[in-house]
C-alpha positions as CSV (number, residue, x, y, z in Angstrom):
1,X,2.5,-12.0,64.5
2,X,0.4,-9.0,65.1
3,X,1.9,-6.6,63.1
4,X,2.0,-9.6,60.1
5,X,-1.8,-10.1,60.8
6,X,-2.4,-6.2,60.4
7,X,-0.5,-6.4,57.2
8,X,-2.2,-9.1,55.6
9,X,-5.3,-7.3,56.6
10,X,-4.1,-4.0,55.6
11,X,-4.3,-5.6,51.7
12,X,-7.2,-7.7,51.9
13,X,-8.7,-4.3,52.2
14,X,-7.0,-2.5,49.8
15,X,-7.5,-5.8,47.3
16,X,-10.9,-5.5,47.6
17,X,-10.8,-1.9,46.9
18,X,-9.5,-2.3,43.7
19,X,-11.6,-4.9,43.3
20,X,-15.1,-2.8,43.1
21,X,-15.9,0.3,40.8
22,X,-15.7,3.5,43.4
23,X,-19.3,5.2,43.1
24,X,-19.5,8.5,41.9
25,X,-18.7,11.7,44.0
26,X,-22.1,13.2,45.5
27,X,-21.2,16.7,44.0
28,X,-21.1,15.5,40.9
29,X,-24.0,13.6,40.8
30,X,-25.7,16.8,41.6
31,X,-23.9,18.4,39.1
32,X,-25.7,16.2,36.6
33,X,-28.9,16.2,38.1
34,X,-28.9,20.5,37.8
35,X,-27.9,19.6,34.1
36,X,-30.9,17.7,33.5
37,X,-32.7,20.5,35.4
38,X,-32.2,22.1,32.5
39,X,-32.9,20.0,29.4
40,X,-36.8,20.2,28.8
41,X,-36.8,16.5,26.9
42,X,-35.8,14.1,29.2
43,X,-37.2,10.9,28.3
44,X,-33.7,10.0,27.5
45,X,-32.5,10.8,30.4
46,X,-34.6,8.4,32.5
47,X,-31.2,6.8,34.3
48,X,-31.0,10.1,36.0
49,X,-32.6,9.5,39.2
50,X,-32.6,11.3,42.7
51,X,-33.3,8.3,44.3
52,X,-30.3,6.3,42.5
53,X,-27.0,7.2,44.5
54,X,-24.7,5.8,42.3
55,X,-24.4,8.5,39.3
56,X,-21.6,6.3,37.3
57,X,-24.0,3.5,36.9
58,X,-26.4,6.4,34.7
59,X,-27.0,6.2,30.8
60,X,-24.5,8.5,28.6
61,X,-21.9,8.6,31.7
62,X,-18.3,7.2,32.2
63,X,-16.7,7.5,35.6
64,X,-13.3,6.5,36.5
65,X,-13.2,3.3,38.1
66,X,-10.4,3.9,41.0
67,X,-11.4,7.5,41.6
68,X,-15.6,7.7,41.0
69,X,-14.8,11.1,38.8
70,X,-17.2,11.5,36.1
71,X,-15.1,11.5,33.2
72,X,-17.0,11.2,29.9
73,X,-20.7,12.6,29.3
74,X,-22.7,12.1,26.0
75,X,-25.8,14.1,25.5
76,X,-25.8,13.3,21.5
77,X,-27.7,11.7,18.8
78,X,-31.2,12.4,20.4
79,X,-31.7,16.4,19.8
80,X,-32.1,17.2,23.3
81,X,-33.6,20.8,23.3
82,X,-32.8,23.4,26.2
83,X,-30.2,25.0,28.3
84,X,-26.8,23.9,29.8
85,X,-26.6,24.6,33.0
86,X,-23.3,26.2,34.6
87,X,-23.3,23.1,37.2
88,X,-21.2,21.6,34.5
89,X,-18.2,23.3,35.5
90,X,-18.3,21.2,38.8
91,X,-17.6,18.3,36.6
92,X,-13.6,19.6,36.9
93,X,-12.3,15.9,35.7
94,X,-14.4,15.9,32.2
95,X,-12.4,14.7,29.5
96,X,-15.2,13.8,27.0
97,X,-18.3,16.6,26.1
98,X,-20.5,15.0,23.0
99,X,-23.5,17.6,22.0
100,X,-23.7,16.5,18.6
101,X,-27.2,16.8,16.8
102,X,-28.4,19.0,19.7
103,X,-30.3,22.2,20.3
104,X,-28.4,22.6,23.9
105,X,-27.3,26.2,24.3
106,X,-26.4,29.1,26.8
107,X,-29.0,31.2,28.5
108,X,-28.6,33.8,25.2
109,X,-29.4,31.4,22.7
110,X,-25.5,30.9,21.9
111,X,-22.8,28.4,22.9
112,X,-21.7,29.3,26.4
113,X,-18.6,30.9,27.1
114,X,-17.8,28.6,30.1
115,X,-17.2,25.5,28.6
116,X,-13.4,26.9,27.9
117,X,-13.5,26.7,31.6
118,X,-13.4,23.1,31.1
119,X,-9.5,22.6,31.5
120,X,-9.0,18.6,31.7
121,X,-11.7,18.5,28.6
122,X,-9.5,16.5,25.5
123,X,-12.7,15.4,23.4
124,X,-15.0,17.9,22.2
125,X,-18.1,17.2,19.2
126,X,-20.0,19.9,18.6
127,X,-20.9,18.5,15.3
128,X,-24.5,19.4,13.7
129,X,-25.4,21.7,16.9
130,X,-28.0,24.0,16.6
131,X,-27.0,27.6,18.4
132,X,-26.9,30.8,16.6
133,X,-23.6,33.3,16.7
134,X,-20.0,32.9,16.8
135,X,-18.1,29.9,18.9
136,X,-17.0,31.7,22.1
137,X,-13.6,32.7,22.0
138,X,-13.1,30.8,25.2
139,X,-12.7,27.6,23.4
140,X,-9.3,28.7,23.2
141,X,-8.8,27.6,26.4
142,X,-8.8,24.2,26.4
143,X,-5.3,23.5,26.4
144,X,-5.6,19.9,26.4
145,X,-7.9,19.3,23.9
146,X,-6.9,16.6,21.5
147,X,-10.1,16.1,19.1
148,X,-12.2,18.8,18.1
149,X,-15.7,18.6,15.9
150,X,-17.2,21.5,14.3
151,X,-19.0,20.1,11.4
152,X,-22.2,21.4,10.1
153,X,-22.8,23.7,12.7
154,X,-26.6,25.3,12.4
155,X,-27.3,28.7,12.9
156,X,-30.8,29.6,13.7
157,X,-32.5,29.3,10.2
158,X,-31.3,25.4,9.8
159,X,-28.2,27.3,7.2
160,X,-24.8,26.3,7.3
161,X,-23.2,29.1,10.8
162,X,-20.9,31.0,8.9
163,X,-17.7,31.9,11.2
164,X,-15.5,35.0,11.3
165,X,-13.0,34.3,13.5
166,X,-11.3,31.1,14.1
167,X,-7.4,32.7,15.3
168,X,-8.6,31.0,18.8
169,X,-7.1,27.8,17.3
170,X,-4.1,28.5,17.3
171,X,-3.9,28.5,21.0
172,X,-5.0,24.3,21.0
173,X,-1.7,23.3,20.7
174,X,-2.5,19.7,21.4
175,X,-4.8,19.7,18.9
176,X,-4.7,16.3,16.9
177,X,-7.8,16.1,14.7
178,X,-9.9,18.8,13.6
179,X,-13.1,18.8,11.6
180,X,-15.1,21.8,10.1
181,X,-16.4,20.4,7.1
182,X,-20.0,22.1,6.0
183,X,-19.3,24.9,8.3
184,X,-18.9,28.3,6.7
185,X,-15.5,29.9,7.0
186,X,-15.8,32.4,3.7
187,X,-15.1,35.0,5.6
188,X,-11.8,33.6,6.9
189,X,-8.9,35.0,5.1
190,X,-6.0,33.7,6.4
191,X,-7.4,29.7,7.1
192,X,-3.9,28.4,6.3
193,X,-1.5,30.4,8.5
194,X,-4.2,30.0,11.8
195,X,-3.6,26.4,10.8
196,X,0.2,26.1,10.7
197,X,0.0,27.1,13.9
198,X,-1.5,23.9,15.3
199,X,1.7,21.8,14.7
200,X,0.3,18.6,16.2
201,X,-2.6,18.3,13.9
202,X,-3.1,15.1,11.9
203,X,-6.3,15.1,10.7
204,X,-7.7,18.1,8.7
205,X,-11.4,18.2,7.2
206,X,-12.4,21.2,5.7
207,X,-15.1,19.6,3.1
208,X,-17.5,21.9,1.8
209,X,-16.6,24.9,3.8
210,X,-17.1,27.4,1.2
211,X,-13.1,28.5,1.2
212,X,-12.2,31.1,-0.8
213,X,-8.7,32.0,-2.0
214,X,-6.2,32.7,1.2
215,X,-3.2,33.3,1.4
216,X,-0.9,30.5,0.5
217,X,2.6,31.1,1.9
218,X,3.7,29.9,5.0
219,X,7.0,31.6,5.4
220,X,7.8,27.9,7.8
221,X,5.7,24.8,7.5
222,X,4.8,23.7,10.9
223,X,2.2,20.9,9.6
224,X,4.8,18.5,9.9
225,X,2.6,15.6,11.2
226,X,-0.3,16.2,9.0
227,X,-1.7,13.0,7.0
228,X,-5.1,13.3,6.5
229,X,-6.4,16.7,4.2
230,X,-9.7,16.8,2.9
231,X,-10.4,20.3,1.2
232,X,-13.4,19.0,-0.8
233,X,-16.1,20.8,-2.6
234,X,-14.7,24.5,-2.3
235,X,-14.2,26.7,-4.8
236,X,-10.3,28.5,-4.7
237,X,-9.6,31.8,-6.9
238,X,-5.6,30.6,-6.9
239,X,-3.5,28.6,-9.0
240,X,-3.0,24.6,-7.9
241,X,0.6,24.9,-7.7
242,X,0.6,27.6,-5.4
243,X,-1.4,25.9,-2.5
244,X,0.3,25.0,0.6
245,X,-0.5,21.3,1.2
246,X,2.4,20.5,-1.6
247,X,4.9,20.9,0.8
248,X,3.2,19.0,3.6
249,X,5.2,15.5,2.9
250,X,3.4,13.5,5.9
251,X,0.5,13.4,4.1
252,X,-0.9,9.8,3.1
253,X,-4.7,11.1,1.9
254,X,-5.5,14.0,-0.1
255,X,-9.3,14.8,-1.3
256,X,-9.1,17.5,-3.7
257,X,-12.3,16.5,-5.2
258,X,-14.7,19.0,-6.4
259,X,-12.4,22.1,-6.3
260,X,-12.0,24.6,-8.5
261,X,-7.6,25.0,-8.6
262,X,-6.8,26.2,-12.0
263,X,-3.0,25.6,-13.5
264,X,-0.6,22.7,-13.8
265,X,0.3,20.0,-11.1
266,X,4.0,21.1,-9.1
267,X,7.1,19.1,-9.2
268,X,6.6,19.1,-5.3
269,X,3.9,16.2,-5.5
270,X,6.7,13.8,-6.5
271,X,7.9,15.2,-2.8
272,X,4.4,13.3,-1.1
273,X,6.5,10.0,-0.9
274,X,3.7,9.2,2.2
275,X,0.7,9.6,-0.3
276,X,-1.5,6.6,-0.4
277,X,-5.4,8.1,-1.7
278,X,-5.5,10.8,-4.1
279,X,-8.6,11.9,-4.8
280,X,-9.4,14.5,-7.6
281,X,-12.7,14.2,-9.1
282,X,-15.4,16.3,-10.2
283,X,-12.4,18.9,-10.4
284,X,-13.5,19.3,-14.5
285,X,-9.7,18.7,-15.7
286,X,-8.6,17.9,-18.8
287,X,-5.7,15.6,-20.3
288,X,-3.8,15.9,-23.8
289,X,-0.5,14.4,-23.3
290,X,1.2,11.5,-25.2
291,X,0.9,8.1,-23.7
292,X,4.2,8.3,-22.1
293,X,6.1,11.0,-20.9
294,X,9.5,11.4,-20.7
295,X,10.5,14.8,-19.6
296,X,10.9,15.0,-16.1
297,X,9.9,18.3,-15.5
298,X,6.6,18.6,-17.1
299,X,7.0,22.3,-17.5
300,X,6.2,22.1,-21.2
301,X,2.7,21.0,-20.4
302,X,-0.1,23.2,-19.7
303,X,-3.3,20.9,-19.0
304,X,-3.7,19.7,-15.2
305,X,-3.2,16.1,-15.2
306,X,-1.0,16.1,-17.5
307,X,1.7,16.2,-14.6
308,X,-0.6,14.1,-12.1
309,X,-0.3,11.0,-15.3
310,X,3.2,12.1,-15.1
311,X,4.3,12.5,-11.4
312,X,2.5,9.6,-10.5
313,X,2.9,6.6,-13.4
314,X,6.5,7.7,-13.8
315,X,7.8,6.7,-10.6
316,X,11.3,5.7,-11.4
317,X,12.4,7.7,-14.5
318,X,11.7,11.1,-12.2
319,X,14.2,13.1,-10.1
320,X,12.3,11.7,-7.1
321,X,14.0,8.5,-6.7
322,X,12.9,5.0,-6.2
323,X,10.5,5.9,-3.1
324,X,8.6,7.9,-4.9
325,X,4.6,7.0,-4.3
326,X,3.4,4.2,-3.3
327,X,-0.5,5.0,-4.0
328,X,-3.2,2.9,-2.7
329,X,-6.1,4.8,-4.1
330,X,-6.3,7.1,-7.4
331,X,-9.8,8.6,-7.8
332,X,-10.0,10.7,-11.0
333,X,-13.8,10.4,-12.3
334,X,-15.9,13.5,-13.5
335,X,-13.6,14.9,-15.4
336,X,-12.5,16.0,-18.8
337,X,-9.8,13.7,-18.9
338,X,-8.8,12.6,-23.1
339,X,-6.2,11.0,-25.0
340,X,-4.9,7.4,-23.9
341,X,-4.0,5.8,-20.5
342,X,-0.9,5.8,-20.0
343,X,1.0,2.6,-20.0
344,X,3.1,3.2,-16.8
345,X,0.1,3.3,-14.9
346,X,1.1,-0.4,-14.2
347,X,3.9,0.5,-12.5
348,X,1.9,1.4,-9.6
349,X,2.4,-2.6,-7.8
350,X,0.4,-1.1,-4.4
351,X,-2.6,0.1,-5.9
352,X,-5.7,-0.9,-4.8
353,X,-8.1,1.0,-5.8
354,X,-8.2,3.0,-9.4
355,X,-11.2,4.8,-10.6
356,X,-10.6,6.8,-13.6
357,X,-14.7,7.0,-14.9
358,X,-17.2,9.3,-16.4
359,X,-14.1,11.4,-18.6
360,X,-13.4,11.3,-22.2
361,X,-10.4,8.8,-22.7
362,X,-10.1,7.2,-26.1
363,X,-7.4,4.4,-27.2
364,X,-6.7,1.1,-25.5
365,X,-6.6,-0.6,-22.4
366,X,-2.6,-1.3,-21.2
367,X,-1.3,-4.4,-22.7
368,X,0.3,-5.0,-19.2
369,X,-2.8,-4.1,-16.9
370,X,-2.8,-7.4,-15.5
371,X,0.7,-6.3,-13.6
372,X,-1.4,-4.5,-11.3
373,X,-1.8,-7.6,-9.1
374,X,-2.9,-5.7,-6.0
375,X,-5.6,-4.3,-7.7
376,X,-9.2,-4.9,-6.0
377,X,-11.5,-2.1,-7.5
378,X,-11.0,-1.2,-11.1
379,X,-13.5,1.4,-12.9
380,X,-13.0,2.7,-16.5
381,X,-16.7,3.1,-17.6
382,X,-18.1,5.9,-19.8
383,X,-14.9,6.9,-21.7
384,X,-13.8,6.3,-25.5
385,X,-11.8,3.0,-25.1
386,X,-11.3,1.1,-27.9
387,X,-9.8,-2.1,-29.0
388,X,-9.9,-5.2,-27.3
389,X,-10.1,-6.4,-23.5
390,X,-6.2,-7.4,-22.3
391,X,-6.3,-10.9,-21.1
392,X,-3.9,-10.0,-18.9
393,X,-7.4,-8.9,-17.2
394,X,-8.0,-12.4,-16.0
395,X,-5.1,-12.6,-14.4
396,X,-6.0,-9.5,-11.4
397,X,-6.7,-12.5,-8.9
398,X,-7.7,-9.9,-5.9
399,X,-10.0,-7.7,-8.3
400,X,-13.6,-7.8,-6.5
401,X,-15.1,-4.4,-8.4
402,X,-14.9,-4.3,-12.1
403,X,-16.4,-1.8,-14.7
404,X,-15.9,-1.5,-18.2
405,X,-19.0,-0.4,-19.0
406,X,-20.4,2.2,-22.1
407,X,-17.0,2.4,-24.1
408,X,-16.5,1.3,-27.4
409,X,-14.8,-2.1,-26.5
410,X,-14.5,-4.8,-29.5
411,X,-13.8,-8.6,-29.6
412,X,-13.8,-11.7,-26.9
413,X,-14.0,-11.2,-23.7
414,X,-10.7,-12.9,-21.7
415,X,-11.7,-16.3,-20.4
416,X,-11.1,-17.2,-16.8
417,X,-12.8,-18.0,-13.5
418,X,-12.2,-14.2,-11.9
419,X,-13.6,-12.2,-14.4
420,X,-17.0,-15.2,-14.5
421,X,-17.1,-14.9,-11.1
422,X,-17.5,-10.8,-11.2
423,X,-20.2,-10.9,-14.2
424,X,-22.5,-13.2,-12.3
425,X,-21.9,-11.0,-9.7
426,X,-22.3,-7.4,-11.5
427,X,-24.2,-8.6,-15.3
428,X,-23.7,-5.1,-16.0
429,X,-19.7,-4.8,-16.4
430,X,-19.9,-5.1,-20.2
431,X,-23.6,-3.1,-21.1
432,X,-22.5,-0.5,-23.7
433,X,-20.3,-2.2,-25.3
434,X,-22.0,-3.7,-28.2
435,X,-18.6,-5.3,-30.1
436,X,-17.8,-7.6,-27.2
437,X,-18.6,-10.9,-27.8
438,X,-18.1,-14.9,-26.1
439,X,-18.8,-16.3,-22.7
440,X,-20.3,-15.0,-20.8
441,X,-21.9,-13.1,-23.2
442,X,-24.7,-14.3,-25.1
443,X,-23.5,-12.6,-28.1
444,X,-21.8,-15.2,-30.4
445,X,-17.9,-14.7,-32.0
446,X,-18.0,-15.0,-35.6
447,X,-16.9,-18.6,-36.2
448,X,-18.1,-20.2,-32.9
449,X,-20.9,-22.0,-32.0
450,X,-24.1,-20.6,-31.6
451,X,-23.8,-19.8,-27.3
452,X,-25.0,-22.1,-24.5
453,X,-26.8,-20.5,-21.8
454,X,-26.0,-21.0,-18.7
455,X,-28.3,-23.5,-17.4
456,X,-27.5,-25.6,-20.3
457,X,-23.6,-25.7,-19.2
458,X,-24.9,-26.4,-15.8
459,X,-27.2,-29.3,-16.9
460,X,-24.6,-30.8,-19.3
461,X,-21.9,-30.6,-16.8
462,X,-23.6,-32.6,-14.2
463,X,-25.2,-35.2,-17.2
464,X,-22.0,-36.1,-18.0
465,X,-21.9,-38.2,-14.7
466,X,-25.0,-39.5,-14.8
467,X,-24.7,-41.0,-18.6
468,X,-21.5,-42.9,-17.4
469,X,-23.4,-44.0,-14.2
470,X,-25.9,-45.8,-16.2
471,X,-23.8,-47.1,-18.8
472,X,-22.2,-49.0,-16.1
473,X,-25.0,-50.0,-14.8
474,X,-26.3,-51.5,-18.3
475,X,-22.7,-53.0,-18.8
476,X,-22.7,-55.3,-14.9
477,X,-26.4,-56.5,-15.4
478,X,-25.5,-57.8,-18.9
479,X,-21.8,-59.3,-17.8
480,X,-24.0,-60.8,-15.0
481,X,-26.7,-62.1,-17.0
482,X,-24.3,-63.7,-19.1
483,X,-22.6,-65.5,-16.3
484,X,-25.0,-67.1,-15.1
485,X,-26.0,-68.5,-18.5
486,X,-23.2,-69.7,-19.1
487,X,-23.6,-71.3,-15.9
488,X,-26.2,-73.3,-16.6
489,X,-25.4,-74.1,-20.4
490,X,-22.1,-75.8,-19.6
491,X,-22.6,-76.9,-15.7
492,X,-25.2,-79.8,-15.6
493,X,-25.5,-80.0,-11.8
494,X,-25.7,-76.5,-11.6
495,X,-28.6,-76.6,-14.1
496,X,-29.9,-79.7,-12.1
497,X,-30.1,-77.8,-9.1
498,X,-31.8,-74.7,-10.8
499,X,-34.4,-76.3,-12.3
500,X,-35.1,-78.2,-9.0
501,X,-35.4,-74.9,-7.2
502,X,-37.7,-73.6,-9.6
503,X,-40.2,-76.6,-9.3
504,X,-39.8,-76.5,-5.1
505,X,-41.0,-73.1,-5.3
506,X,-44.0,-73.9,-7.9
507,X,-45.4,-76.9,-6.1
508,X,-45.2,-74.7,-3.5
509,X,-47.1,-71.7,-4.8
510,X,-49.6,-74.3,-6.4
511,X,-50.6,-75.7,-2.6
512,X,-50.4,-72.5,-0.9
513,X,-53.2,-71.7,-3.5
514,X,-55.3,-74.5,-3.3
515,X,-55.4,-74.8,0.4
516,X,-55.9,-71.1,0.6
517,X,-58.7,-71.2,-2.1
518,X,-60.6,-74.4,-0.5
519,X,-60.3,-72.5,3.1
520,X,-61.8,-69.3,1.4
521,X,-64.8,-71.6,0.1
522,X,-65.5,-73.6,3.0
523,X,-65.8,-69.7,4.8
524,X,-69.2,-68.8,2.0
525,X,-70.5,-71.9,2.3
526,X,-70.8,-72.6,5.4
C-alpha cells in the first residue's frame, strides 16, 4: 500500500508539472535584461522588468514550455536603435532571431561576428537592417539554419549594402528559404554555383538585386528541390536559353519579370512539368508567329515568345508528353507582344489566372475561350483586338476579374448573368471600345430599341407584379358587388331583411341625434 501511495503521488506531481509553463531560467533572464542594457529606445521594451521574475511571460519572447529555455526573441518592426550586447550568446537554445527594420549593430557599427556563435539558431531575418559593411563571415556557421532573410539591407547612407562575398552560403546546408531581394550582389560573379551548393533550398528570391551576367553552367544541378525562383527586375548580359533555372524541373513559380534575357525560349521549359506561375512581364519581348504552330522544335523562330506561345499552348502535340504544364498563372503584360493569340491557349483547363495586357496584339479573341472554365482573372486590355466578343465569354462561370478594355472590339456584347454581374462591378471593362454595343451598354445595336436604363428595367420588373395585384383586386370587388345584387334582385327575403337593416340603423342614428342635440341645448340654456 505504501509503495502504491508513493506512486500515485509520484504522478500527481509529475501531472501537475506538465500541467504549468516552467518559468524561465534566471541566466537567461539576465541575459535579456544586459540586451536591453544596450538598446537606447526602450519604450518597447517595457515587459522587461527586474522586478518581474518570470522572463517567458515578457513582450517579443517565446520560451519552451517543459524546459523554461528562451527559444524565440523578436526585436523587429519598431527600429530599435543601439547595440547588441554579447549576453546573447547565453541564450544557447535560440532558435528564432527577428532584427528586421532595425538599427541594432555590433560595437563597430557592423553586424557582429558572434551571432554565428549562435548554433541551435534555425530562423534568422535580417531584413531592412541598418549596419554598414559586409555580413560577417561567421554566418556560415549556423549549421542549422533553415530560413534566412537578407532583403533590403541598408548600408549607412539609407542605399541598397552592396555585398562581395556570399561563398559563406554554401556551408548552410539546411538552408530551405533564402531571400536577398533589393540587396546588392553586382559584384558577385559566380551567384549560381555558390547557390547549387545549398541543395535543400526551396525558396529563392533574388528580386531586384542588381545581377549581372554569371556564369551559367553547373557542371551537376544540385537544386533539385527548388520551387519557388524569383530573379525579378535585374538586368543579365546572357542569352535566355543559356540560364540555369531551365533545368531545375521542381520548379512551380518562376518571376522573370523585368529582366533583360535576350534570345529564344529552350526546348527545356517543356521539361518544367511542376510549373504553375510564369511570370514574364515588363521583359519588352516581342511576338510574330502564326496563330498556331506546329513544329515542335521552334528552332526556326527567332522572337522570344514565340516559343513561350509555343511550349506552353501546345501541350500535347510536343515531344513532352501529355504532362506537360499544367499552369495556373501566365503573366505576360508590358511587352511588345503582336500578331494574334493563339488558339491553343485554351488548352490550358488549369489556368487561373491569365494576364496578357499593355502589348500590341491584333486579330480576334479565341472562338473557344470559354473552354477555359477554370479561369478567374482574365486581362487583355490595351492591345489591337478586333472583331467581336466570343459568347463563349459568358460561359467562364468562376471568372471574378475581367478586362477588355482600349482595343478595337466591335458588335454585342454576349448576354448572360456573369459577365452583368462583373460590369456592375468594374463599369470600366468595355471603355475604349467604341464599336461595342447592347446591354449593358447604353450604346444602342442598330435595329434594337432605343436602350433602357437600368432603373427603368428595375422599376418595370417589380410593376409587373404590382399591375396584376390590382387587377385582381378590381376583378373580386366587382364579382362581389355583383353577387350581392343579384342577391337582392332575385331573393325577396333577403331584400326584406336588407332594407329592414338599413331603416334599424336610420331610426337609430335619427334618435341618437335628437337626444344628443336636445341634451346639448338644455346644457346653454340652462
Amino acid at each position: 500500500m505504501a509503495a502504491a501511495a508513493a506512486w500515485s503521488s509520484f504522478f500527481l506531481v509529475a501531472g501537475a508539472a506538465r500541467g504549468a509553463p516552467a518559468s524561465c531560467r534566471p541566466q537567461e533572464r539576465d541575459a535579456l535584461l544586459a540586451i536591453k542594457q544596450g538598446i537606447a529606445e526602450k519604450e518597447d521594451l517595457w515587459s522587461w522588468q527586474q522586478e518581474s521574475q518570470d522572463c517567458c511571460q515578457w513582450k517579443r519572447i517565446t520560451c519552451n514550455s517543459v524546459t523554461g529555455h528562451v527559444m524565440e526573441l523578436d526585436l523587429s518592426g519598431s527600429y530599435l536603435q543601439g547595440q547588441i550586447s554579447p549576453s546573447l550568446l547565453s541564450l544557447k537554445h535560440l532558435e528564432y532571431l527577428n532584427l528586421r527594420s532595425t538599427f541594432l549593430c555590433g560595437p563597430d557599427g557592423r553586424l557582429p561576428e558572434f551571432l554565428g556563435s549562435l548554433s541551435n539558431l534555425r530562423h534568422l531575418d535580417l531584413s531592412y537592417l541598418n549596419c554598414p559593411g559586409e555580413l560577417p563571415l561567421q554566418l556560415g556557421n549556423l549549421s542549422k539554419l533553415e530560413h534566412l532573410d537578407l532583403t533590403h539591407l541598408y548600408d549607412d547612407s539609407r542605399r541598397s549594402m552592396g555585398l562581395t562575398d556570399i561563398s559563406w552560403l554554401a556551408r548552410l546546408t539546411l538552408l530551405v528559404h533564402l531571400d536577398m531581394s533589393y540587396t546588392n550582389l553586382s559584384s558577385i560573379a559566380d551567384w549560381p554555383l555558390v547557390l547549387n551548393m545549398i541543395p535543400s533550398l526551396e525558396d529563392l528570391r533574388l528580386a531586384s538585386c542588381s545581377l549581372s551576367s554569371a556564369n551559367q553552367f553547373l557542371q551537376i544541378l544540385n537544386l533539385t528541390n527548388l520551387h519557388h525562383l524569383d530573379l525579378s527586375n535585374n538586368h543579365f548580359g546572357h542569352s535566355i536559353a543559356s540560364s540555369w533555372f531551365w533545368n531545375v524541373t521542381s520548379i512551380k513559380y518562376l518571376d522573370l519579370s523585368a529582366t533583360t534575357l535576350d534570345g529564344p525560349f529552350p526546348d527545356a521549359l517543356g521539361n518544367m512539368t511542376s510549373l504553375r506561375w510564369l511570370l514574364l512581364s515588363y521583359m519588352g519581348m516581342t511576338y510574330t508567329g502564326p496563330k498556331k504552330l506546329k513544329d515542335d522544335k521552334f528552332s526556326g523562330y527567332s522572337y522570344v515568345v514565340t516559343e513561350v506561345w509555343s511550349v506552353v499552348m501546345k501541350r500535347q502535340e510536343l515531344k513532352y508528353g501529355n504532362g506537360f504544364f499544367d499552369l495556373v498563372s501566365m503573366d505576360l503584360s508590358f511587352n511588345s507582344l503582336t500578331g494574334g493569340i493563339p488558339d491553343d491557349i485554351t488548352s490550358l483547363n488549369g489556368l487561373l489566372n491569365l494576364n496578357i495586357s499593355w502589348n500590341h496584339l491584333s486579330g480576334k479573341i479565341p472562338m473557344k475561350i470559354g473552354a477555359m472554365k477554370s479561369v478567374e482573372s482574365l486581362d487583355l486590355s490595351r492591345n489591337n483586338l478586333y472583331g467581336e466578343i466570343p459568347s463563349s465569354l459568358s460561359d467562364l462561370t468562376f471568372l471574378s476579374s475581367l478586362d477588355l478594355s482600349y482595343n478595337n472590339l466591335t458588335g454585342r456584347i454576349p448576354p448572360g448573368t456573369q459577365l452583368d454581374t462583373l460590369y456592375t462591378e468594374n463599369p470600366s471593362i468595355y471603355t475604349g471600345n467604341t464599336g461595342l454595343c447592347g446591354p449593358p451598354l447604353e450604346r444602342n445595336c442598330s435595329g434594337d430599341n432605343p436602350p433602357k436604363h437600368v432603373n427603368q428595367k428595375i422599376s418595370e420588373k417589380f410593376s409587373e407584379p404590382v399591375v396584376f395585384f390590382y387587377f385582381g383586386l378590381g376583378s373580386g370587388f366587382m364579382a362581389g358587388l355583383w353577387f350581392v345584387f343579384c342577391a337582392l334582385l332575385f331573393k325577396k327575403s333577403w331584400r326584406v331583411a336588407y332594407f329592414r337593416i338599413f331603416d334599424k340603423l336610420y331610426d337609430n342614428a335619427y334618435v341618437f341625434m335628437v337626444v344628443t342635440w336636445r341634451r346639448i341645448d338644455d346644457k346653454t340654456t340652462g
